[in-house]
ChimeraX commands (.cxc) that place a marker at each C-alpha (Angstrom):
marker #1 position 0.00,0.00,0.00 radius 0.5
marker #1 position 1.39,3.53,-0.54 radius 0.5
marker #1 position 1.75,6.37,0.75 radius 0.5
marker #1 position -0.38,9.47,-0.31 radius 0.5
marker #1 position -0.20,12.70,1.09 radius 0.5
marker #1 position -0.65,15.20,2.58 radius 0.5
marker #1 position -0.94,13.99,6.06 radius 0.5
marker #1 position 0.18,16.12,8.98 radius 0.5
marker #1 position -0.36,13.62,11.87 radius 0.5
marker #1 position 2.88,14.11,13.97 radius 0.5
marker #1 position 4.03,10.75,16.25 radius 0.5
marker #1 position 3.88,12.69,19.65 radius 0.5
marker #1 position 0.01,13.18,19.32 radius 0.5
marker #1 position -0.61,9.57,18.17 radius 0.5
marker #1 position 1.15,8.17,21.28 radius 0.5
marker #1 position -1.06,10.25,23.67 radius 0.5
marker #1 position -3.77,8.93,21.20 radius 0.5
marker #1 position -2.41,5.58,21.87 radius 0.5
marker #1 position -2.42,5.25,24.88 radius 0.5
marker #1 position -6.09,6.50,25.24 radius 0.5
marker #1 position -8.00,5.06,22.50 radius 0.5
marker #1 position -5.86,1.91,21.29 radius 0.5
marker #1 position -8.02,-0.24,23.71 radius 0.5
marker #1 position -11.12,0.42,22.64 radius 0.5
marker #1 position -10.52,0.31,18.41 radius 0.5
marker #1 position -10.59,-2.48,17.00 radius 0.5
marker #1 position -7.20,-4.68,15.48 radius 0.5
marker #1 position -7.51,-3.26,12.02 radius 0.5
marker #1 position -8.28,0.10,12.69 radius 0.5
marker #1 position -5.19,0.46,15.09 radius 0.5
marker #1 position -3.21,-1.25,12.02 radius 0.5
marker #1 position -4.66,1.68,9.89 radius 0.5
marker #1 position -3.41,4.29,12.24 radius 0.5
marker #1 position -0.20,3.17,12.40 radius 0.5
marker #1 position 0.65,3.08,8.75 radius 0.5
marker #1 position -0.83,6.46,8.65 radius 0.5
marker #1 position 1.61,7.85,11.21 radius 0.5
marker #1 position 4.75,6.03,9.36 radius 0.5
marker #1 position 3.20,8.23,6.31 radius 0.5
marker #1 position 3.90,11.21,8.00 radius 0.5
marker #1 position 3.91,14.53,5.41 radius 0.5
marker #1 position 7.82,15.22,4.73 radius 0.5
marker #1 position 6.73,19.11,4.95 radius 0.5
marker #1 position 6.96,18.78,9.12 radius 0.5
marker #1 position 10.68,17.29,8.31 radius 0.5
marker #1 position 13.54,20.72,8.23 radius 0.5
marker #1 position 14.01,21.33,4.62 radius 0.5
marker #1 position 17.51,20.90,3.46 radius 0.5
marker #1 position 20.02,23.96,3.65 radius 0.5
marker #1 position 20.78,25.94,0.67 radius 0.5
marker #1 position 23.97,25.75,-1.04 radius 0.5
marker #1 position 26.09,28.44,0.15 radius 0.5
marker #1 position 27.67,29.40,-3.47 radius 0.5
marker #1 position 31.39,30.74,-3.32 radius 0.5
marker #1 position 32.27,34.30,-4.60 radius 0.5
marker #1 position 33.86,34.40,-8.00 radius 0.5
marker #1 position 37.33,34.52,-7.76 radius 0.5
marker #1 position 38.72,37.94,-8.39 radius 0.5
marker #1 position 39.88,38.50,-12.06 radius 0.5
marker #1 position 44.01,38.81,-11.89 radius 0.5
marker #1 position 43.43,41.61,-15.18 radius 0.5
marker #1 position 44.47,44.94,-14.58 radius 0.5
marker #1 position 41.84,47.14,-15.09 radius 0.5
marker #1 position 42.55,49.64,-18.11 radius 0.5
marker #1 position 43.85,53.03,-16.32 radius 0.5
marker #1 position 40.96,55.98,-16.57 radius 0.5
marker #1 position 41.27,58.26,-19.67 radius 0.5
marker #1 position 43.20,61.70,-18.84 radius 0.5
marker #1 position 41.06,64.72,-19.07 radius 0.5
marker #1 position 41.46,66.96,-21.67 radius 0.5
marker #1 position 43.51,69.66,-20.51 radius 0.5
marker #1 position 42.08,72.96,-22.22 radius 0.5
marker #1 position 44.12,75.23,-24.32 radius 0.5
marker #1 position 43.63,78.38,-24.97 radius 0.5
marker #1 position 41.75,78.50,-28.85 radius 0.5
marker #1 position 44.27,79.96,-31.72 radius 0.5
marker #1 position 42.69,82.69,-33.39 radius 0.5
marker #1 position 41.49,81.85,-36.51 radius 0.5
marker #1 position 43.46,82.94,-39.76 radius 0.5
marker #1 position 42.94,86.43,-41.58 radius 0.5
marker #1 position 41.85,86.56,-44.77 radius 0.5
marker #1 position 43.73,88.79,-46.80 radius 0.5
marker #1 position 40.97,90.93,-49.03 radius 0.5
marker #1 position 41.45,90.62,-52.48 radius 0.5
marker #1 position 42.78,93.91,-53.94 radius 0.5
marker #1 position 39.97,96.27,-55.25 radius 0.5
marker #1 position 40.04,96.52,-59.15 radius 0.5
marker #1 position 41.97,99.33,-60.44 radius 0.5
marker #1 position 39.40,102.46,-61.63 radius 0.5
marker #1 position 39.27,103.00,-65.09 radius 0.5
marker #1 position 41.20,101.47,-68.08 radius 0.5
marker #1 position 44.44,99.84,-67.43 radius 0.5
marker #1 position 47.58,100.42,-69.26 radius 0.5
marker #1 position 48.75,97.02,-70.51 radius 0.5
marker #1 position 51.74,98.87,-73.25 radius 0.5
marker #1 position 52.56,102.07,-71.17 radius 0.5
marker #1 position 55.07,102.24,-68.19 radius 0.5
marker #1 position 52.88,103.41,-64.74 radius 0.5
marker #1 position 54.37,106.82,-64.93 radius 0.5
marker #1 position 52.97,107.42,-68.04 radius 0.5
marker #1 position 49.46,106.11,-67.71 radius 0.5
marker #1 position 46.89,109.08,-67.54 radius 0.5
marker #1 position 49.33,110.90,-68.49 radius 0.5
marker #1 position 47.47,113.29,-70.79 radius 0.5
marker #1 position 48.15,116.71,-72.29 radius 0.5
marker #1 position 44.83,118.15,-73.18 radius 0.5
marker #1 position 44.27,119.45,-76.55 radius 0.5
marker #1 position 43.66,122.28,-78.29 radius 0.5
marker #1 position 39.79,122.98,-78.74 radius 0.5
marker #1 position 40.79,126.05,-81.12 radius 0.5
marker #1 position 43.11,123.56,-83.04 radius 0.5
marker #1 position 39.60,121.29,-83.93 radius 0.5
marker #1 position 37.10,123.70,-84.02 radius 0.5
marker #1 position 36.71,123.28,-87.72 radius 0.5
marker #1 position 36.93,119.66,-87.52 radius 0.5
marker #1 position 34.30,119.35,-85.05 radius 0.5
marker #1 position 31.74,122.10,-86.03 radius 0.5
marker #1 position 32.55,122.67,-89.89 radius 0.5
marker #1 position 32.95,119.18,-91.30 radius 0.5
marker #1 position 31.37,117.57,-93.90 radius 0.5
marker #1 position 31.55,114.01,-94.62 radius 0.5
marker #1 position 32.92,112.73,-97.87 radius 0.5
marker #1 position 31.21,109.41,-97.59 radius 0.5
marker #1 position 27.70,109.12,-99.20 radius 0.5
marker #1 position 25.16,106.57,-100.67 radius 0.5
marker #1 position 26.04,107.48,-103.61 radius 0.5
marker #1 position 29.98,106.83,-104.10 radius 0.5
marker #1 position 30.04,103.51,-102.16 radius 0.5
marker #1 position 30.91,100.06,-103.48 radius 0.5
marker #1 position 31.35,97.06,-101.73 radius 0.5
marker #1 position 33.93,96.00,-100.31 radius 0.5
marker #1 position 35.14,92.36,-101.28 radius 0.5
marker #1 position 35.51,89.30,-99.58 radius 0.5
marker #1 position 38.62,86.87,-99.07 radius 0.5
marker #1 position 41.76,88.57,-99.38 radius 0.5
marker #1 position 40.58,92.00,-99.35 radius 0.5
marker #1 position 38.61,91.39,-96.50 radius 0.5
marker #1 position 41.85,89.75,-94.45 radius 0.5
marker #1 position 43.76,92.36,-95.47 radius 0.5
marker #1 position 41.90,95.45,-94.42 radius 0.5
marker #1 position 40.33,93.23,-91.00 radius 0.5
marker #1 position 44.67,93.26,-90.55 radius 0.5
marker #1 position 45.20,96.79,-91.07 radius 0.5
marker #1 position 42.59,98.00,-88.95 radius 0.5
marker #1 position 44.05,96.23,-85.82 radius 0.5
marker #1 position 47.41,97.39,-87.18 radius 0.5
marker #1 position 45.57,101.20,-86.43 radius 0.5
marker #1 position 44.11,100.37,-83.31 radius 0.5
marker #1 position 47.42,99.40,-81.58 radius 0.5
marker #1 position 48.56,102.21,-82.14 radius 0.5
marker #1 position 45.70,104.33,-81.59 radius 0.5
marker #1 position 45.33,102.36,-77.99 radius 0.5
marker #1 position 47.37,103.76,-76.02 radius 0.5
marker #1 position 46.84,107.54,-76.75 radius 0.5
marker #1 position 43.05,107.36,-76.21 radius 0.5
marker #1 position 42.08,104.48,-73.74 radius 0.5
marker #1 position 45.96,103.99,-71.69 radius 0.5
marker #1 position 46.41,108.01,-71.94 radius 0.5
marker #1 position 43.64,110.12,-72.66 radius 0.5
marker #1 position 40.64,108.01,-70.75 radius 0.5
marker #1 position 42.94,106.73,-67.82 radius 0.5
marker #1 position 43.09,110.87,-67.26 radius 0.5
marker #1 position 39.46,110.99,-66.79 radius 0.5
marker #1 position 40.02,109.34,-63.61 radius 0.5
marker #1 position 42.43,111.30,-62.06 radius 0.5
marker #1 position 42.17,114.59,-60.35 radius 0.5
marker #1 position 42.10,117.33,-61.06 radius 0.5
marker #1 position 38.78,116.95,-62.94 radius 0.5
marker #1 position 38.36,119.11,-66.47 radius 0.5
marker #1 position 35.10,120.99,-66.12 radius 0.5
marker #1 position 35.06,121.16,-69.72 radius 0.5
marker #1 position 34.93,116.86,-69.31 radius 0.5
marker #1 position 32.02,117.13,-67.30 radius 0.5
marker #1 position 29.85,115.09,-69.73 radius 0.5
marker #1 position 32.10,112.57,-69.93 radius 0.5
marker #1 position 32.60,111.83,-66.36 radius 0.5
marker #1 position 29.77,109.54,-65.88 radius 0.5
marker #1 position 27.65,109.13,-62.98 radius 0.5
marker #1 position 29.64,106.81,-60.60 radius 0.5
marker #1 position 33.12,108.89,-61.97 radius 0.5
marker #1 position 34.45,106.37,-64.20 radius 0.5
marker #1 position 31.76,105.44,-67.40 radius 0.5
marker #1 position 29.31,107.31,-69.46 radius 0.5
marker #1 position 28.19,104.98,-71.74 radius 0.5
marker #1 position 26.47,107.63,-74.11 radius 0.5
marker #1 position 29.43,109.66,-74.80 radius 0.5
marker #1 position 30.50,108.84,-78.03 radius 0.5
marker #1 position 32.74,110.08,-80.66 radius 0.5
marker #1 position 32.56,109.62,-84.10 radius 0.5
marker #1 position 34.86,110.62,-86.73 radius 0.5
marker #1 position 35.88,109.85,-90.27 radius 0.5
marker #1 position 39.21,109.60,-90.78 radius 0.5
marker #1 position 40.76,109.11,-94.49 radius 0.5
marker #1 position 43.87,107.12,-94.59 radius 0.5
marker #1 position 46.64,108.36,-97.22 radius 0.5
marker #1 position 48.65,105.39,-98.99 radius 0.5
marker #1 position 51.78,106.06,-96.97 radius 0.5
marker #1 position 49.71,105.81,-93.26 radius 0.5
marker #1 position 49.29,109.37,-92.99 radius 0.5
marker #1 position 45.79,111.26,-92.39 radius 0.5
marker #1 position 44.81,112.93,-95.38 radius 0.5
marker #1 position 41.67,114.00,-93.86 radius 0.5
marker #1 position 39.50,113.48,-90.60 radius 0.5
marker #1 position 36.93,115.16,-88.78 radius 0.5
marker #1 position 33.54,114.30,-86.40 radius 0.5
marker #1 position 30.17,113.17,-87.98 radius 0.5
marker #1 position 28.80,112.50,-84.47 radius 0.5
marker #1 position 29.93,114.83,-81.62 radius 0.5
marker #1 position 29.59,113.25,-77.67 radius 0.5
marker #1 position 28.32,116.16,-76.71 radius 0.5
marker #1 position 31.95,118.18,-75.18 radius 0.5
marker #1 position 33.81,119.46,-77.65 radius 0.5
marker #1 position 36.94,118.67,-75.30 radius 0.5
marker #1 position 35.88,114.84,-75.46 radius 0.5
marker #1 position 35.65,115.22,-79.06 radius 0.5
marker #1 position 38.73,117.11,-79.24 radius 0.5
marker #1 position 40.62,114.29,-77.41 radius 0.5
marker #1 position 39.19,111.92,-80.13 radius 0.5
marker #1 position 40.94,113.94,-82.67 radius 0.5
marker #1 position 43.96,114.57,-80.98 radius 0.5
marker #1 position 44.83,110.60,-79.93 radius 0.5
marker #1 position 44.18,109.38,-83.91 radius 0.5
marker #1 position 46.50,113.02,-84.91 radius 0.5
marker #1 position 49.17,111.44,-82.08 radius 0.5
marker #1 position 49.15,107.72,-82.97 radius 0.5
marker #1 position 49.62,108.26,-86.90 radius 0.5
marker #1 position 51.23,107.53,-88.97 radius 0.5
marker #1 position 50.07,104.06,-89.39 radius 0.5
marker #1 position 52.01,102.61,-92.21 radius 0.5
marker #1 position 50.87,101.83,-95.52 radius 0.5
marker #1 position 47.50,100.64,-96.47 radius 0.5
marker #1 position 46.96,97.19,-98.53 radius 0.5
marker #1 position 46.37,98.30,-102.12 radius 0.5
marker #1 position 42.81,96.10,-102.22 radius 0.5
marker #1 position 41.85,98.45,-99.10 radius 0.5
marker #1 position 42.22,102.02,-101.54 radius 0.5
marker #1 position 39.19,104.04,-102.62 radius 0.5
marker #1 position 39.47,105.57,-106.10 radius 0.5
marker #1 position 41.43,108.77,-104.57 radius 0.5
marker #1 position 44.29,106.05,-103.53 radius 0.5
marker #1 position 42.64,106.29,-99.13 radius 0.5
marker #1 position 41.60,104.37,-96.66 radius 0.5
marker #1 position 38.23,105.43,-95.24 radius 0.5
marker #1 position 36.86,104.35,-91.99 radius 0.5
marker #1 position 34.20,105.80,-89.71 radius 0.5
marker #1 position 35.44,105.24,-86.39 radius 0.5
marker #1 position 33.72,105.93,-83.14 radius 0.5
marker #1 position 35.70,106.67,-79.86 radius 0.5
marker #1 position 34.19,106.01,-76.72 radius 0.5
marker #1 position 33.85,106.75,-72.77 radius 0.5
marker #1 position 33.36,103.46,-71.72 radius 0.5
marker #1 position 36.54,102.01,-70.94 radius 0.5
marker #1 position 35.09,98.26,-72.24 radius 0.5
marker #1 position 34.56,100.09,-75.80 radius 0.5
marker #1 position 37.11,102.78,-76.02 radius 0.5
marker #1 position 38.35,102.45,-79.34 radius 0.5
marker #1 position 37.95,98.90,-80.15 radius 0.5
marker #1 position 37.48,97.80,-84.17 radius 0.5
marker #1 position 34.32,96.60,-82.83 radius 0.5
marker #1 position 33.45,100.26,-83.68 radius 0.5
marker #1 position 34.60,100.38,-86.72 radius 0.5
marker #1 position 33.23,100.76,-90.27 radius 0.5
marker #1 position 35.16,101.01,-93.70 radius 0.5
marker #1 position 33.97,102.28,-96.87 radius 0.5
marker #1 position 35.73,101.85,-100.12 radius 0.5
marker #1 position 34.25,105.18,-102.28 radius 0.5
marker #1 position 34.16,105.59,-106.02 radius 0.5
marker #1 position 35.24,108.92,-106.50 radius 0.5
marker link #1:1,2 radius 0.2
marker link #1:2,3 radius 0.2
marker link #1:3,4 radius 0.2
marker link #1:4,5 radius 0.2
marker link #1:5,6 radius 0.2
marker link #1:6,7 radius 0.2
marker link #1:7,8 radius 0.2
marker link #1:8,9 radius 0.2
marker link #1:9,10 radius 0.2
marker link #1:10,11 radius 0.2
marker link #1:11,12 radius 0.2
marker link #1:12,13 radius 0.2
marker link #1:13,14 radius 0.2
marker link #1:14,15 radius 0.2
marker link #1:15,16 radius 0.2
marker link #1:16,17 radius 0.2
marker link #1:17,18 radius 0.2
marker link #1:18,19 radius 0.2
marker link #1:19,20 radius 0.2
marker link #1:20,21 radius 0.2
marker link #1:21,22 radius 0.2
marker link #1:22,23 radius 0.2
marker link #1:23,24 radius 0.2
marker link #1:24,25 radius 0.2
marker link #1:25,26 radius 0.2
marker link #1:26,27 radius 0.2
marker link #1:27,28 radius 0.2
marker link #1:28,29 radius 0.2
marker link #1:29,30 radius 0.2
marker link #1:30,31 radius 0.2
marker link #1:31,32 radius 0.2
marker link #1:32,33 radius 0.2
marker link #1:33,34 radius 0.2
marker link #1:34,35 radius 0.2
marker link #1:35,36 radius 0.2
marker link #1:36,37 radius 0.2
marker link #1:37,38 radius 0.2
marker link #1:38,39 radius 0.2
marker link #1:39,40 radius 0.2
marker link #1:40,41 radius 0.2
marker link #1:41,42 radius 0.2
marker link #1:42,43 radius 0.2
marker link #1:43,44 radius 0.2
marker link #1:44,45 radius 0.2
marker link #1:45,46 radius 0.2
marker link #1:46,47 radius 0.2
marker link #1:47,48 radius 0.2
marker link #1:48,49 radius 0.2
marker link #1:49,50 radius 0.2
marker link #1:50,51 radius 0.2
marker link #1:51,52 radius 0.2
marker link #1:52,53 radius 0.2
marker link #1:53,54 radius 0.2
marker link #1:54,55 radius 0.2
marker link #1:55,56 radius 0.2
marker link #1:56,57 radius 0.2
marker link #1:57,58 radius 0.2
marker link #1:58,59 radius 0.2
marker link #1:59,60 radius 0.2
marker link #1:60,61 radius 0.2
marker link #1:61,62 radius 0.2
marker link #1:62,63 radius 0.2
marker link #1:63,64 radius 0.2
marker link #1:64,65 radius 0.2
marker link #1:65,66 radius 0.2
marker link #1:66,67 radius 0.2
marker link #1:67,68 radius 0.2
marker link #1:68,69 radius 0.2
marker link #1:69,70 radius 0.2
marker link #1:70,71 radius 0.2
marker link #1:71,72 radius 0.2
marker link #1:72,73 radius 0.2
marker link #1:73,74 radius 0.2
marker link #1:74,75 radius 0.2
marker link #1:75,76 radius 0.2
marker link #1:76,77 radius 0.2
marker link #1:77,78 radius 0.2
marker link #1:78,79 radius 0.2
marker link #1:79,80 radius 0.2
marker link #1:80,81 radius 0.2
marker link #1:81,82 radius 0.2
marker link #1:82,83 radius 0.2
marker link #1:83,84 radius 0.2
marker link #1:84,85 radius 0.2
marker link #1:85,86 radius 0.2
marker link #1:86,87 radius 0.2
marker link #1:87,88 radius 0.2
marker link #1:88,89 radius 0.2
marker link #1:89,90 radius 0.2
marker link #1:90,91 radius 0.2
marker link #1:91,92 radius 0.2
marker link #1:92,93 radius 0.2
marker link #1:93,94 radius 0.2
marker link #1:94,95 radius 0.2
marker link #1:95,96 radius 0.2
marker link #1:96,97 radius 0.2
marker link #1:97,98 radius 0.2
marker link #1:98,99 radius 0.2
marker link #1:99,100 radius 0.2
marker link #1:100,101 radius 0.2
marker link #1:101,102 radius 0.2
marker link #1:102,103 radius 0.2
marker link #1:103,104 radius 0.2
marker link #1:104,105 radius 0.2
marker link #1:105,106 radius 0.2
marker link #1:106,107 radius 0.2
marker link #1:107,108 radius 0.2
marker link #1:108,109 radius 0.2
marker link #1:109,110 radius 0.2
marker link #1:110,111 radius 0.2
marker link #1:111,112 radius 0.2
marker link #1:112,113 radius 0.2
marker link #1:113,114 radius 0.2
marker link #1:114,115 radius 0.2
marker link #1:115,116 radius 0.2
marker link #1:116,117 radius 0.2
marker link #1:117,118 radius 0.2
marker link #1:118,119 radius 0.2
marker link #1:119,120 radius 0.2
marker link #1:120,121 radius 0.2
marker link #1:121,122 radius 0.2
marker link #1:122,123 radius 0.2
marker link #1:123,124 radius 0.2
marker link #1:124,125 radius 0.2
marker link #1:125,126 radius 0.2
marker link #1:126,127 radius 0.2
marker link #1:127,128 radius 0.2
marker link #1:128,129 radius 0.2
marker link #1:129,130 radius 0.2
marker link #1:130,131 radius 0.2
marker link #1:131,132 radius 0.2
marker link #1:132,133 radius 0.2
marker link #1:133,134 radius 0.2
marker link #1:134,135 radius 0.2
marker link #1:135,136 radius 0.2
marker link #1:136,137 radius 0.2
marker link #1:137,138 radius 0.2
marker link #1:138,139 radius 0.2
marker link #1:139,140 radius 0.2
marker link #1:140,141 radius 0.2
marker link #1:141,142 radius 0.2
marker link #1:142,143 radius 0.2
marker link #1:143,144 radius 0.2
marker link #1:144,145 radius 0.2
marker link #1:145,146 radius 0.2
marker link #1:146,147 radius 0.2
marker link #1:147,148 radius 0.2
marker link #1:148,149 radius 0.2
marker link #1:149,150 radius 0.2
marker link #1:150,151 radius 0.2
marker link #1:151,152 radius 0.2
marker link #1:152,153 radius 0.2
marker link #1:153,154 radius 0.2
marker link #1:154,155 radius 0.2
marker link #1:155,156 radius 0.2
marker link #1:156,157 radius 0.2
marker link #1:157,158 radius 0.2
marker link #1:158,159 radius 0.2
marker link #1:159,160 radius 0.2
marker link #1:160,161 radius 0.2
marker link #1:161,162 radius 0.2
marker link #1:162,163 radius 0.2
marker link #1:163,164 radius 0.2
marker link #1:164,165 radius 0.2
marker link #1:165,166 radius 0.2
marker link #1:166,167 radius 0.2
marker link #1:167,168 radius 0.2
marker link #1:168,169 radius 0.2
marker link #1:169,170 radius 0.2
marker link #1:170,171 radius 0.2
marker link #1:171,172 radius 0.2
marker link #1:172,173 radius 0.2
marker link #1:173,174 radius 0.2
marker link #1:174,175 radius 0.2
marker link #1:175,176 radius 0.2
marker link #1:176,177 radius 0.2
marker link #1:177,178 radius 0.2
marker link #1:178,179 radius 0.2
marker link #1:179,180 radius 0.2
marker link #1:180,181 radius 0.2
marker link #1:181,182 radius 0.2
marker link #1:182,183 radius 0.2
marker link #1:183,184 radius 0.2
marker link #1:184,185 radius 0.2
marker link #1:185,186 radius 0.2
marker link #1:186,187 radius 0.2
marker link #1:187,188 radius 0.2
marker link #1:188,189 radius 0.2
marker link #1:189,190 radius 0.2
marker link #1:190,191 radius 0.2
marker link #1:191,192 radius 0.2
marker link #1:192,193 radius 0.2
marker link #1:193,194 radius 0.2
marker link #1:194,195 radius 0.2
marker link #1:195,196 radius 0.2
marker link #1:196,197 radius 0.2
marker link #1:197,198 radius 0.2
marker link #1:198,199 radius 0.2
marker link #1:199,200 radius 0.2
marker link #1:200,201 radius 0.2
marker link #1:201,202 radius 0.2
marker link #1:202,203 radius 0.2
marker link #1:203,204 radius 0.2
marker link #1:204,205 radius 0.2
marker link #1:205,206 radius 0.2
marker link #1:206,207 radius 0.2
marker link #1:207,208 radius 0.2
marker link #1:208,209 radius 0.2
marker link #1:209,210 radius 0.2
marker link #1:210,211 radius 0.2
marker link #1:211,212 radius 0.2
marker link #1:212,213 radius 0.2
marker link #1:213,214 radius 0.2
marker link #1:214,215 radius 0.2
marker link #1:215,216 radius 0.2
marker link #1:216,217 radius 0.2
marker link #1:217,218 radius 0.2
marker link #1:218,219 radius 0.2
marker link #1:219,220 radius 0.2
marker link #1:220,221 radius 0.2
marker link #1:221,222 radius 0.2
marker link #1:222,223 radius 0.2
marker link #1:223,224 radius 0.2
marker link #1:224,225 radius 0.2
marker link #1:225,226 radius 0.2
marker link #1:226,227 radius 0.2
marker link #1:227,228 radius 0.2
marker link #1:228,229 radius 0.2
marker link #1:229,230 radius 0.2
marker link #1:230,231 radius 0.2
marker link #1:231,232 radius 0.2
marker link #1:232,233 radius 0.2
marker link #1:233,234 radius 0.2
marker link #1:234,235 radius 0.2
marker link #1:235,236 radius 0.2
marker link #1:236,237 radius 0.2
marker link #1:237,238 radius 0.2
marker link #1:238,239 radius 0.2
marker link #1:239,240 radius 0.2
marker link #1:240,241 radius 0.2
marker link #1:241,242 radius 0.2
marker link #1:242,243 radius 0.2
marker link #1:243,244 radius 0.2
marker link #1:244,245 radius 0.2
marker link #1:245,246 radius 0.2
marker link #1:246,247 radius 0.2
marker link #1:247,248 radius 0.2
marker link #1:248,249 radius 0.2
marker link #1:249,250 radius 0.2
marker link #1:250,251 radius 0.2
marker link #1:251,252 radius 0.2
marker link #1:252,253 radius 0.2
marker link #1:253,254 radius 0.2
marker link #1:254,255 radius 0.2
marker link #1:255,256 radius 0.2
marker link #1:256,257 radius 0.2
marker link #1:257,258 radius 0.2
marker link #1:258,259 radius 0.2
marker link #1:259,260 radius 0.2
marker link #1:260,261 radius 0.2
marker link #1:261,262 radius 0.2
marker link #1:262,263 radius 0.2
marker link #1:263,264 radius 0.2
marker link #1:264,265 radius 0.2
marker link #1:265,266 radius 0.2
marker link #1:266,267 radius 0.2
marker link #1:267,268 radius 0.2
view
């Protein structure tokens, strides 16, 4: 027979109950009672000690030493920026030395009076042909630059470098410009006749800027850069020149570029 549980019947109470009762049960129920007490619950029993576990053993690794603290410096100031140098006002003179850039004597309005106020143009509708292409064309495109470099540096490196400089010409005014360096609308024109050997043969203004002394400047750089050498023969009108409307002007960009330019080849 087993033993089922729970029963909490503890021996000390069944041998007071013994002694008693036992004489009036009968055999088999005394039998009973004993194999009940032998089937005492375990729960009244001391339950077994816990194991006692053992610390880990200490590690024998050195632990890593703690960082170092940054040790503040004082901050470097941070580097200067050098400011890019402000543009220089005005043309610049790329063929003249410095000392002679803006260096302009101003010219004679009496000397150009006629020229400015009393010309007539000797280019018409009428005594035009055209001008032909290829060779002809290379040829006088070549001269034309061959003019300009030397017409350069009187009017843009000498003449409007001056513009910028003080003392200001009241008689310049005009061509002072707003913000003291450009006025776009000034502008020269002049016809200018080219003689065989490079020389002018003729030249005065068929659009005046307004100031006769800007006009007279016009005059006075082409009068100062000539003579320009001689002129291709497929360039010559039938009086043996070179004629070319040129216009002069304020703005430094312009100046006297052969953007400006316009040649005629005349008949008579």
């Amino acid at each position: 027979m087993a033993c089922r549980g729970p029963y909490r019947i503890a021996p000390t109470r069944l041998g007071i109950w013994y002694g008693k009762r036992m004489a009036r049960l009968p055999v088999a129920t005394a039998l009973l009672l004993v194999l009940v007490a032998a089937c005492a619950d375990p729960l009244d029993q001391a339950p077994p000690a816990a194991p006692v576990s053992s610390p880990p053993p200490e590690s024998t690794v050195a632990a890593a030493p703690p960082a170092p603290e940054p040790v503040a410096t004082p901050s470097s100031p941070p580097p200067r920026i050098k400011a890019a140098p402000e543009p220089a006002k005005g043309p610049r003179c790329a063929t003249l030395p410095p000392e002679e850039c803006g260096h302009w004597e101003p010219a004679s309005i009496e000397r150009w009076r006629v020229a400015m106020t009393g010309y007539t143009s000797a280019v018409t509708r009428a005594n035009q042909r055209p001008i032909g292409f290829g060779s002809s064309a290379r040829a006088l495109a070549d001269y034309l630059n061959q003019v300009h470099n030397r017409l350069h540096p009187w009017f843009t490196e000498r003449f409007l470098a001056s513009l910028d400089r003080p003392p200001k010409d009241p008689r310049l005014e005009i061509a002072i410009g707003p913000d003291g360096r450009n006025a776009p609308g000034v502008v020269a024109g002049l016809e200018i006749a080219i003689s065989p050997d490079g020389r002018i043969a003729r030249m005065g203004v068929v659009r005046s800027s307004g100031a006769l002394a800007f006009d007279a400047a016009a005059l006075e750089s082409f009068a100062r850069a000539a003579p320009f050498g001689a002129t291709p023969e497929e360039t010559r009108s039938a009086d043996r020149n070179l004629w070319v409307h040129w216009e002069l002007h304020r703005d430094g960009v312009y100046g006297c570029s052969v953007m400006n330019t316009r040649p005629f080849m005349l008949t008579q």
